[in-house]
Backbone as a printed PyTorch tensor [residue, N CA C, xyz], in Angstrom:
tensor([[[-22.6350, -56.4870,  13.5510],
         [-22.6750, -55.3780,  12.6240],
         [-21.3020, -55.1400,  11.9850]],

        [[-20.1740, -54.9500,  12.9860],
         [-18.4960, -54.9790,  12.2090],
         [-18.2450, -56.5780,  11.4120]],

        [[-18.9260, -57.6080,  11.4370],
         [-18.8000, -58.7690,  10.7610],
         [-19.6850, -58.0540,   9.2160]],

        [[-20.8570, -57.7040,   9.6910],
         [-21.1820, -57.0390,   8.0200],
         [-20.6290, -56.0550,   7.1370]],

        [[-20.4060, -55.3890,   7.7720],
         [-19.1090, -54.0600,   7.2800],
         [-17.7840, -54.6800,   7.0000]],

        [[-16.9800, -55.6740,   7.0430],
         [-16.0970, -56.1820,   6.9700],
         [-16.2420, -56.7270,   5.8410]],

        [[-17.2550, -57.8440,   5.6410],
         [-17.2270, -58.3640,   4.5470],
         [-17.7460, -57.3280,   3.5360]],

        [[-18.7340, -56.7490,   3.4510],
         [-19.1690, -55.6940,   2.2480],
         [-17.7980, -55.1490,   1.9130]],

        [[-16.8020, -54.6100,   2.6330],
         [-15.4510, -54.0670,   2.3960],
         [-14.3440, -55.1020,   1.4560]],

        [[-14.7360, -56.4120,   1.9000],
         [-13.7930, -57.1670,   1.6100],
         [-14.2020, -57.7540,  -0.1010]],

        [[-15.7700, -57.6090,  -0.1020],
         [-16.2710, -57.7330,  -1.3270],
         [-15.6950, -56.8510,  -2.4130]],

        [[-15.6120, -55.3690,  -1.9870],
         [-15.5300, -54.5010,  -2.5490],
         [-14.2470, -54.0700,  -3.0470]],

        [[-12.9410, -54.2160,  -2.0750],
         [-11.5690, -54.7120,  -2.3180],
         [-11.4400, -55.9250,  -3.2880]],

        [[-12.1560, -56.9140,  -3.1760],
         [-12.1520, -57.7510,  -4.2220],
         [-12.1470, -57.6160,  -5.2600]],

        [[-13.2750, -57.1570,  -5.7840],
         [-13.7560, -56.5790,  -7.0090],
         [-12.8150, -55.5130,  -7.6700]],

        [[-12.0260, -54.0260,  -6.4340],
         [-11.0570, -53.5080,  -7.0090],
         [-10.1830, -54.4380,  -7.5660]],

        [[ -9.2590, -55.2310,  -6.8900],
         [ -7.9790, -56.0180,  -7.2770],
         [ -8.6160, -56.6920,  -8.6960]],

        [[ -9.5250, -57.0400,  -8.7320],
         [-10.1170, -57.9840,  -9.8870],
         [ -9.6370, -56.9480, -10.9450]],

        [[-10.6360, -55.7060, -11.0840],
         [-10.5020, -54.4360, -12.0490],
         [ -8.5620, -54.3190, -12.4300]],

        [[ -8.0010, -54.1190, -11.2750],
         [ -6.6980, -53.8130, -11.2720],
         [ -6.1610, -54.5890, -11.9030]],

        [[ -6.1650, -55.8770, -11.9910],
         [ -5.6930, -57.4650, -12.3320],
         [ -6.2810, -57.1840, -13.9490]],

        [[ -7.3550, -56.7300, -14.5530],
         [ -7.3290, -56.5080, -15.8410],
         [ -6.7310, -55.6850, -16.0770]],

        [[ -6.7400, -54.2610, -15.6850],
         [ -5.7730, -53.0790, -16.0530],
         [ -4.2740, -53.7040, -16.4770]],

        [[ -4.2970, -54.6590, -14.7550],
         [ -2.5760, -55.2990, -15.3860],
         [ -2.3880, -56.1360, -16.5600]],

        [[ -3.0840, -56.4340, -17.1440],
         [ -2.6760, -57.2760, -18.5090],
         [ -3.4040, -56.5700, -19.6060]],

        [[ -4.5150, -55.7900, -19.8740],
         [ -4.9610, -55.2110, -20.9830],
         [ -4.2410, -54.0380, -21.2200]],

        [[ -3.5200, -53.4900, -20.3280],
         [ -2.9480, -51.9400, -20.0520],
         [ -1.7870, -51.3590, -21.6310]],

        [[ -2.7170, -50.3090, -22.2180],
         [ -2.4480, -50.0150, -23.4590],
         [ -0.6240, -49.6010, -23.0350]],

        [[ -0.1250, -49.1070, -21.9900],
         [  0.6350, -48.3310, -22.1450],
         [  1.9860, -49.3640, -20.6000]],

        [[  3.0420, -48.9620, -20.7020],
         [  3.7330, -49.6300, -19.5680],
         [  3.3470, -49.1160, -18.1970]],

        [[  3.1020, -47.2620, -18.4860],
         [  2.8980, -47.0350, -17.1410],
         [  1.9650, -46.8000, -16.2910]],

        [[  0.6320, -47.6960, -17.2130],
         [ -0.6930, -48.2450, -16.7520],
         [ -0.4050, -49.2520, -16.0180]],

        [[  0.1820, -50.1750, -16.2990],
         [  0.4920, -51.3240, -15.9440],
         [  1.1750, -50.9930, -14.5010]],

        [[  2.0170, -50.5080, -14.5230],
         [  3.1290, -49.7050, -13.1780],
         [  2.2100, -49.0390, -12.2910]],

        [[  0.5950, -48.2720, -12.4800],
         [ -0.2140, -48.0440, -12.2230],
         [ -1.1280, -48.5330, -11.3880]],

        [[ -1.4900, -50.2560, -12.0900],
         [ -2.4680, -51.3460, -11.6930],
         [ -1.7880, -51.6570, -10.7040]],

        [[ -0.0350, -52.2500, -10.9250],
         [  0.5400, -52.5150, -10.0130],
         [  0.8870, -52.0950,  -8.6770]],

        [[  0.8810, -50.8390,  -8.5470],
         [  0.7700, -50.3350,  -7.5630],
         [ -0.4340, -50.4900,  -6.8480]],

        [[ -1.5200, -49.7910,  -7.5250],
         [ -2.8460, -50.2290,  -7.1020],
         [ -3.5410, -51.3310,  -5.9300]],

        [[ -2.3180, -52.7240,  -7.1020],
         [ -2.9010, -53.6060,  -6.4490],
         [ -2.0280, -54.3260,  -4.6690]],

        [[ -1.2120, -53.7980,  -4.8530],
         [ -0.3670, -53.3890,  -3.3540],
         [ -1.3130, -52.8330,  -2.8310]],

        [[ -1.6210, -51.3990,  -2.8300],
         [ -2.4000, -51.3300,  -1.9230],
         [ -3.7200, -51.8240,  -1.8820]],

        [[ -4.4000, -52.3190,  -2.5000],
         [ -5.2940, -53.2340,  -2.4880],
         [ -5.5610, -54.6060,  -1.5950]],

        [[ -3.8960, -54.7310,  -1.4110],
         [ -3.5850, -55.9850,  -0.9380],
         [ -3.2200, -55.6060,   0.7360]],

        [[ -2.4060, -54.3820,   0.5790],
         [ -2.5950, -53.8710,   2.1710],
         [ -3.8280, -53.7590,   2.5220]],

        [[ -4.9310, -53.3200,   2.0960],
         [ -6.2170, -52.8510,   2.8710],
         [ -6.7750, -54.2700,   3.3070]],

        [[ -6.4320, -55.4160,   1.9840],
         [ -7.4960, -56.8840,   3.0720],
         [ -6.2800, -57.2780,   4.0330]],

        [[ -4.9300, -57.2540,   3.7760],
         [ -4.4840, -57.7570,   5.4280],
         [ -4.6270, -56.9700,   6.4170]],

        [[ -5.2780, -56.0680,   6.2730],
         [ -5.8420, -55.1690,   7.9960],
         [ -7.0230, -55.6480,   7.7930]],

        [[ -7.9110, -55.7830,   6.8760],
         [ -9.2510, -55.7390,   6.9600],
         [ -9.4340, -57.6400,   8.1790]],

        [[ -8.2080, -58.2710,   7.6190],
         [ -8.0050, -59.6580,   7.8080],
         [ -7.3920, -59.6330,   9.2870]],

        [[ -6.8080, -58.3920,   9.7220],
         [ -6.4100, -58.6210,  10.8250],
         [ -7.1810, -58.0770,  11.6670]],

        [[ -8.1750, -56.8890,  11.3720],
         [ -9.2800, -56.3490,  12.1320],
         [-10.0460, -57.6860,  12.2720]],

        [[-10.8690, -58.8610,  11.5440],
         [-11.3570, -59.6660,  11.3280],
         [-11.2890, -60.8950,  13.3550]],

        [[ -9.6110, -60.8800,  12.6970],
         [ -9.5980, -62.1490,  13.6700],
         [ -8.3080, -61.0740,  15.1380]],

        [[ -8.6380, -59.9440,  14.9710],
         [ -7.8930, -59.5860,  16.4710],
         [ -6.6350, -59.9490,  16.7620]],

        [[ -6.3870, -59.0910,  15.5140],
         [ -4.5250, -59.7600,  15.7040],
         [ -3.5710, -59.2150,  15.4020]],

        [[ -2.6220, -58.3610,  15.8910],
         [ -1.8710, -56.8800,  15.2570],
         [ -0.9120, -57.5960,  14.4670]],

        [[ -0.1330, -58.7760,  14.4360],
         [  0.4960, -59.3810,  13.0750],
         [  0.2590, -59.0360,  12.0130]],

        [[ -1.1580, -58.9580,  11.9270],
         [ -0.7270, -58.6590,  10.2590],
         [ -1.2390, -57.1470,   9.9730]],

        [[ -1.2130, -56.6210,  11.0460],
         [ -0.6190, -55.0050,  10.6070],
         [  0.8370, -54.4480,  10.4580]],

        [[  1.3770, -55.3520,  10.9530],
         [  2.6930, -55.7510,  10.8970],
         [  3.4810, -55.9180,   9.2890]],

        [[  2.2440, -56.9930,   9.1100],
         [  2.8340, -57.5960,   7.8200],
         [  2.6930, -56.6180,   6.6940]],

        [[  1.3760, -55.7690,   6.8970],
         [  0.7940, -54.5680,   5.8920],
         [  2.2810, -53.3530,   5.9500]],

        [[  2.6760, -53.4260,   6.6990],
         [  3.6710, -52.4790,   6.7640],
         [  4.8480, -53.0050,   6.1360]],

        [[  5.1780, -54.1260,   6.1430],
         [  6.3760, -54.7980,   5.4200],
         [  5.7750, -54.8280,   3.4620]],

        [[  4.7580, -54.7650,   3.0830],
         [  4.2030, -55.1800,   1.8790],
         [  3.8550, -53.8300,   1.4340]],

        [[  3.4320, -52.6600,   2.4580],
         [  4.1040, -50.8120,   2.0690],
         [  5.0870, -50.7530,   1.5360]],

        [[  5.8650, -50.9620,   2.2200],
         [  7.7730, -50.9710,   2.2210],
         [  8.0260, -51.4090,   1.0370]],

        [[  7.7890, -52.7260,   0.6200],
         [  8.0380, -52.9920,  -0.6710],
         [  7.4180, -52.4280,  -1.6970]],

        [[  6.0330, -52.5420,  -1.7190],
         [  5.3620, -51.8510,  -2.9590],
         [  5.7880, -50.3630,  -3.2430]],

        [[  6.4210, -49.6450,  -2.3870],
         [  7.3770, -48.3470,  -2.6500],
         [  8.5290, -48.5830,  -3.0150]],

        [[  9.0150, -49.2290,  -2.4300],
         [ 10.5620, -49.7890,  -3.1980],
         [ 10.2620, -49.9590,  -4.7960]],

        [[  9.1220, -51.6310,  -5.0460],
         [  9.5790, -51.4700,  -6.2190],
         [  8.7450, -50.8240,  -7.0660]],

        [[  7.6070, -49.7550,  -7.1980],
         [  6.9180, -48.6850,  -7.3440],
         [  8.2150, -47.6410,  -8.1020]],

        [[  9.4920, -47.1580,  -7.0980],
         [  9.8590, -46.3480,  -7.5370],
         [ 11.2600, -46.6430,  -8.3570]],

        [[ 11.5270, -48.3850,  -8.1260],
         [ 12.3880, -48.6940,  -8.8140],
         [ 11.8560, -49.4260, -10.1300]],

        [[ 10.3550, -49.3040, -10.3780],
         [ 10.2410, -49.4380, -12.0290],
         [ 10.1800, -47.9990, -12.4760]],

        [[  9.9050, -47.5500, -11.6920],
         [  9.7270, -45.8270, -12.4890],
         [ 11.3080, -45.3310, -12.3340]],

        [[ 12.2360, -45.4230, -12.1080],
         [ 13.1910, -45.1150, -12.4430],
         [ 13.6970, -46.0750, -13.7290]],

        [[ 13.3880, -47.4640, -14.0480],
         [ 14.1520, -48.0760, -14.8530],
         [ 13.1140, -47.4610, -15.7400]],

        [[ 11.6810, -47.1570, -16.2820],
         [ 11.5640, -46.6210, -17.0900],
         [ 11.4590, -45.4080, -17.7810]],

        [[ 12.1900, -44.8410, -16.8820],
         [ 12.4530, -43.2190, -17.3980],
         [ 14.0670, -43.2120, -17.8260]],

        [[ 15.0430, -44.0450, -17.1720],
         [ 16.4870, -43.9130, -17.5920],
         [ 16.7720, -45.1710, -18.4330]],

        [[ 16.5680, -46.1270, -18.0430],
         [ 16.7080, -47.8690, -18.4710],
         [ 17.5620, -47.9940, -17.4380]],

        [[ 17.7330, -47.8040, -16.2880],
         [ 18.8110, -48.2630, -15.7320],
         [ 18.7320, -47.8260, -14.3730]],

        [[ 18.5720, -49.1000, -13.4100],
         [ 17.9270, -48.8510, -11.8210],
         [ 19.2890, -47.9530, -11.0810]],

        [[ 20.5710, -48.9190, -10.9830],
         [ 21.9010, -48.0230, -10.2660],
         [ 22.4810, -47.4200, -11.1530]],

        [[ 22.7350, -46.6690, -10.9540],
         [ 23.6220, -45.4620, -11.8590],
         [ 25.4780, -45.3360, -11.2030]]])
């Protein structure tokens, strides 16, 4: 039954990132795009747990936490370069 729920989830994450993945290139505006992008971070965190719930393996909850870390980093270091033009001040 958690093998069917897994995949219906993983279908469904799919299909988001897919959506997101157009947002990222049709995206009328930059901070749509900065938007998708984010999006698709976490998109990408939810299948490496979904991937590590899968095969019983806390690594790559591990790894979901290192790929947080970044997608906030650079999340808030495009939104600073596009509100000033300029990441260090």
């Amino acid at each position: 039954m958690l093998d069917t729920a897994l995949l219906f989830v993983t279908i469904c994450i799919c299909v988001a990132l897919s959506m997101n993945l157009w947002r990222l290139m049709v995206g009328p505006t930059v901070s749509d795009r900065i938007l998708a992008l984010d999006t698709m971070y976490i998109n990408a965190i939810a299948l490496i747990v979904l991937y590590g719930m899968y095969i019983g393996s806390a690594l790559y909850f591990e790894a979901a936490l290192l790929i947080a870390m970044l997608g906030f980093v650079s999340t808030s270091a495009l939104c600073k370069y596009l509100l000033r033009g300029d990441i260090i001040e």
